[in-house]
N, C-alpha and C positions, 0 to 999 in steps of 0.2 A: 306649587303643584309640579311634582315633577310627568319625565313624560312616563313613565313606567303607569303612572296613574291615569291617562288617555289611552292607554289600549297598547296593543303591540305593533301595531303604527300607525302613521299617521296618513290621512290622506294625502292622494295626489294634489298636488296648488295646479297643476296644468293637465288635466285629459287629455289623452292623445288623438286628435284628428284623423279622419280619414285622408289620405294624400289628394290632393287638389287637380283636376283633370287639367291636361294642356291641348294646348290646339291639335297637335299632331296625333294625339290619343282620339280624336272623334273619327269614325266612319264615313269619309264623303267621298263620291262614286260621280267624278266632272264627268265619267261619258252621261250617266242617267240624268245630270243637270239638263248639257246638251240635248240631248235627245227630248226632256221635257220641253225645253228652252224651241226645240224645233217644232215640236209637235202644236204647242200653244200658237204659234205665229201662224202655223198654215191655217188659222181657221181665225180669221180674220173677231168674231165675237166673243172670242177668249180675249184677247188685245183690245179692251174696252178700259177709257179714259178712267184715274183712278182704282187700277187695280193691275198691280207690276205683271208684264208678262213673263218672267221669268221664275220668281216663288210664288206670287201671287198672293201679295200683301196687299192691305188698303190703308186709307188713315186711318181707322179704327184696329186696325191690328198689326201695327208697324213691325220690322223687324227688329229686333234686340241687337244692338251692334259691340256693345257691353262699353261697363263705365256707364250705366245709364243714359248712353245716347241710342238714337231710334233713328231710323233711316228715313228719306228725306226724298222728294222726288228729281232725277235730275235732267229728265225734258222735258219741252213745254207743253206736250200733250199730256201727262201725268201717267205712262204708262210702264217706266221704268226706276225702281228705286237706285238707292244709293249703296247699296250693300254690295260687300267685295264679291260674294258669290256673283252677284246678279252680273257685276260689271266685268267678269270676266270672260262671262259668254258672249257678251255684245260682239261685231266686232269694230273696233277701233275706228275705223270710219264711218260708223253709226256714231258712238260715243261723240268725235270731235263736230259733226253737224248736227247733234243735239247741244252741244254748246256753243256754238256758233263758231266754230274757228273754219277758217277757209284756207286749203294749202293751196298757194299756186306755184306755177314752175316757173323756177330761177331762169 
C-alpha cells in the first residue's frame, strides 16, 4: 500500500497542546490575602478549631498543594494550614511558637 493510497496525508502522531500555566502566570493580590487574613482574626468565631484562618480550608476540603499532596495542619489548635499562601501571612513569631521553638538571648 502505498501512501498516495491513504490520502494526501497523514495524520498528526502528536496534537498539539495548549501551553501549560506556570506559577507566575496566576493572579495573586498578597495585599487582599492580608487584609483577609486580618479581617478573619479580629472576630475571634472565624478562627474556630479546624478550619485555617487564613483560606479557610477544612479536612474535608484540603488545599491542593500539587503533586498530589494536600496541606496538613501546622498548630496544635488546628487553625492554621500548611500551605505557602497561608504561611506567609503568619508572622514568623507566630509560626516558631506554634512549633515549639523558643529563641532566647545570647
Amino acid at each position: 500500500m502505498k501512501r498516495a493510497d491513504l490520502g494526501s496525508r497523514a495524520p498528526n502522531p502528536r496534537p498539539r497542546r495548549a501551553p501549560a500555566r506556570r506559577r507566575g502566570d496566576r493572579d495573586f493580590d498578597a495585599v487582599a490575602v492580608v487584609e483577609r487574613y486580618l479581617e478573619r482574626c479580629a472576630v475571634p468565631e472565624i478562627c474556630t478549631p479546624g478550619r485555617c484562618r487564613v483560606c479557610g480550608c477544612t479536612e474535608e476540603t484540603a488545599c491542593d498543594l500539587g503533586a498530589g499532596f494536600l496541606c496538613w495542619w501546622v498548630d496544635a489548635a488546628h487553625t492554621l494550614c500548611s500551605s505557602p499562601r497561608c504561611l506567609a501571612v503568619v508572622p514568623m513569631d507566630e509560626l516558631d511558637a506554634a512549633a515549639g521553638i523558643r529563641h532566647t538571648a545570647a
